[in-house]
C-alpha positions in Angstrom: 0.0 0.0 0.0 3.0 2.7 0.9 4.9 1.7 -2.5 1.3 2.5 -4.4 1.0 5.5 -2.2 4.8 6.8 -2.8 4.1 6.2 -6.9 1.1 7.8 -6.8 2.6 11.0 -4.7 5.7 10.5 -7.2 3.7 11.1 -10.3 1.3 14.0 -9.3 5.0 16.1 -8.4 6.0 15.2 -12.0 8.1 12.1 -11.6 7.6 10.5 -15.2 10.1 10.9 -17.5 12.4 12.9 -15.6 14.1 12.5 -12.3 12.9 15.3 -9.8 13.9 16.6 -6.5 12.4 15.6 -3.3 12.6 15.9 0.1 12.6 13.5 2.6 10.6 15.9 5.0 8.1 16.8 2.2 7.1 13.3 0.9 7.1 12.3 4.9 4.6 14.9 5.8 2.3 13.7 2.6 2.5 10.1 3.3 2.3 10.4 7.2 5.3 8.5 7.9 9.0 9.5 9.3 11.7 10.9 7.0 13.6 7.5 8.1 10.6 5.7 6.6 10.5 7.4 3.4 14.3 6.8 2.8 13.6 3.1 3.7 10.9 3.2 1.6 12.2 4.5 -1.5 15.7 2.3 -1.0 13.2 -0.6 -1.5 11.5 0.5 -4.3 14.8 1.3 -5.9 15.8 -2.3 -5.1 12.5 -3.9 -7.0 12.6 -1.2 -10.2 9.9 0.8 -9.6 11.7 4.0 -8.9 15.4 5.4 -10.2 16.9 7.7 -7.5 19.9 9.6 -7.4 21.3 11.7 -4.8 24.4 14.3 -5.7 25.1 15.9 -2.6 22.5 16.3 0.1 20.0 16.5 -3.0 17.9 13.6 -3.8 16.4 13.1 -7.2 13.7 10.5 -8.3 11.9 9.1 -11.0 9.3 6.4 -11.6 11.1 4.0 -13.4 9.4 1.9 -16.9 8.5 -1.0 -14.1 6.8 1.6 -12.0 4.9 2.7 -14.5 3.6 -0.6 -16.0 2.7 -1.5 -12.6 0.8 1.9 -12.4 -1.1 1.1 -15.6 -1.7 -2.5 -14.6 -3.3 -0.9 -11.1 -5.4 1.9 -13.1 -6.8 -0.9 -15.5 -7.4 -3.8 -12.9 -9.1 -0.9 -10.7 -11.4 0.4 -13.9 -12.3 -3.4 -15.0 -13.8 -3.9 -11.3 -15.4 -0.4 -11.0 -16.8 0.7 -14.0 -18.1 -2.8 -15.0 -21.7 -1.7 -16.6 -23.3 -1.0 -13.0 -24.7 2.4 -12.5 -26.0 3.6 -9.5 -28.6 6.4 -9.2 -31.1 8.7 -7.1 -34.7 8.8 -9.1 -35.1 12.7 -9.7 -37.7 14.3 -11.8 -37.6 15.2 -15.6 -38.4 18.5 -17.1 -41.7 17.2 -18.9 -40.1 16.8 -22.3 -40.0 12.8 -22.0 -43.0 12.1 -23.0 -43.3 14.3 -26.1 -40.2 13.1 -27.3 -40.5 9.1 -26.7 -43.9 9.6 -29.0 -41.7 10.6 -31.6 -39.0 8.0 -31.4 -41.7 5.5 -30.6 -41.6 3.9 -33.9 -37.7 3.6 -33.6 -37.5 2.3 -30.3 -39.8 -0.3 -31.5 -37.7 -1.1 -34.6 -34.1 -1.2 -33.4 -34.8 -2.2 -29.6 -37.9 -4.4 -30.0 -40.3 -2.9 -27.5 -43.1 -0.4 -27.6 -42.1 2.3 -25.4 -44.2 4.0 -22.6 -44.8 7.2 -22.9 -42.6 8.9 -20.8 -39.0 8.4 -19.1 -37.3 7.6 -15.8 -34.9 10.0 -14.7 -32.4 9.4 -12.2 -29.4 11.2 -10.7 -25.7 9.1 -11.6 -24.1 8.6 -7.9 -21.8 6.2 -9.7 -19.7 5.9 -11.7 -18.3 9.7 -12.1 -20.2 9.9 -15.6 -22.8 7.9 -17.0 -20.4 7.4 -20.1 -17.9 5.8 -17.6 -20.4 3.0 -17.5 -20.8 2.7 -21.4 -17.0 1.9 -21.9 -16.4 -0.5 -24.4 -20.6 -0.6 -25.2 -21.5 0.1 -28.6 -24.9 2.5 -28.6 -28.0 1.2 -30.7 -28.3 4.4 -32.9 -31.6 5.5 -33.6 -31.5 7.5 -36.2 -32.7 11.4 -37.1 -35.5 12.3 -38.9 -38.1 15.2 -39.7 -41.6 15.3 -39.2 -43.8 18.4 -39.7 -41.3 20.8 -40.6 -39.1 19.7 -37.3 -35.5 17.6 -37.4 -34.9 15.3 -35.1 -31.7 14.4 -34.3 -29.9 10.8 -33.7 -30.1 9.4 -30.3 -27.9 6.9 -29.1 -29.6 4.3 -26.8 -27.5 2.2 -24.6 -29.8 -1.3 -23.4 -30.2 -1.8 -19.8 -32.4 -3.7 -17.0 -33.5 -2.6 -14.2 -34.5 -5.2 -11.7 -35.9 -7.5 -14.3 -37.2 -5.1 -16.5 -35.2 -3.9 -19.4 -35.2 -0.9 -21.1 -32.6 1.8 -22.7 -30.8 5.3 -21.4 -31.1 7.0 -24.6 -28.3 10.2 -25.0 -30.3 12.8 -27.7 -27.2 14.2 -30.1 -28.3 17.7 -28.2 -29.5 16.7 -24.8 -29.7 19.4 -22.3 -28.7 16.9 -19.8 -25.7 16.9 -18.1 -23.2 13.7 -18.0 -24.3 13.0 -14.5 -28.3 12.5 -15.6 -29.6 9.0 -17.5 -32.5 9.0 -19.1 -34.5 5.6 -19.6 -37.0 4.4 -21.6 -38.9 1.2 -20.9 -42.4 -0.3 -22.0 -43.9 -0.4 -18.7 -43.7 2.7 -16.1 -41.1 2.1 -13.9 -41.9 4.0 -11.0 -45.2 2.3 -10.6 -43.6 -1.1 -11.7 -40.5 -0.9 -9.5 -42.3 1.4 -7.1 -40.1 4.6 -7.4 -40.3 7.9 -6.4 -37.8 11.0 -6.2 -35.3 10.2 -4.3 -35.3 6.1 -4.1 -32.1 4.8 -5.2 -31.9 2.1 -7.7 -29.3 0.1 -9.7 -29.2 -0.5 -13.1 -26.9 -2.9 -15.5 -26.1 -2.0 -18.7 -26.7 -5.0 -21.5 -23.8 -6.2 -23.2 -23.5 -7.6 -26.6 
């Protein structure tokens, strides 16, 4: 834990690609640990290749070695395959009255390219996690409903990721111009899910995105 600590410290001052200098007393007030641990420390991780130090007179210089970094992107990708897996979590909030009118228009798409009659209307909810709702999407390839116009409107594409929620499944749908920010999913479903899953503002559910 202090050697993933100490990298991570390591590259936030700049450590990648070039040796820096450091202090003993600095890193040892970040970490919360004695100078005397810091120097045992990085003597250690000098030892296994995961950091290059030099020190030319009472000046210490440091870099994360190639090792250190491959063992930082190894970390970084083990950490994103278990957290952002296709789970979101989010808080049920209330829309701004536009579902409705604009589900009736895609109705006849959703049908097409997702195989269900849509009700009329979506469920909103707040994205506690992941940090985005496109984190959750990684590596998902959107259903793309596409644009069209209809009395003297356009309509633009709409990508629609498929989803289930409990054991209903449905689709967040991301409009090419949504007003939405990243941190609000919109989902369409052919039953109501608030009175299916018994929802209101503020109940928390979880959702899991559909792969393949």
């Amino acid at each position: 834990m202090r050697r993933i600590q100490m990298l991570i410290l390591l590259a936030r001052k700049g450590a990648l690609g070039r040796k820096i200098k450091i202090t003993l007393r600095e890193l040892a007030n970040e970490l919360g640990i004695s100078p005397q641990s810091v120097l045992r420390l990085l003597e250690e991780m000098e030892e296994e290749g995961l950091v290059e130090k030099d020190v030319i007179g009472r000046k210490t210089y440091v870099e994360i070695s190639q090792e250190g970094l491959a063992f930082l992107e190894s970390l970084c990708d083990a950490i994103s395959e278990a957290l952002y897996n296709g789970i979101i979590i989010g808080e049920v909030i209330s829309g701004i009255g536009e579902g409705a009118y604009y589900v009736r228009q895609y109705s006849h798409l959703i049908r097409e390219y997702l195989g269900f009659d849509p009700y009329p209307g979506t469920l909103n909810i707040r994205v506690l996690f992941p940090k985005t709702v496109f984190d959750a999407f990684c590596g998902v390839r959107p259903v793309i409903l596409p644009g069209f116009s209809k009395g003297g409107r356009t309509f633009g594409d709409v990508k629609a990721y498929r989803v289930q929620i409990g054991e209903v499944e449905g689709a967040i749908v991301i409009p090419s111009r949504t007003v939405h920010p990243p941190r609000i999913a919109e989902i369409v479903a052919p039953v109501c899910l608030r009175e299916k899953l018994g929802l209101k503002d503020g109940s928390r559910i979880t959702v899991k995105v559909v792969r393949g």
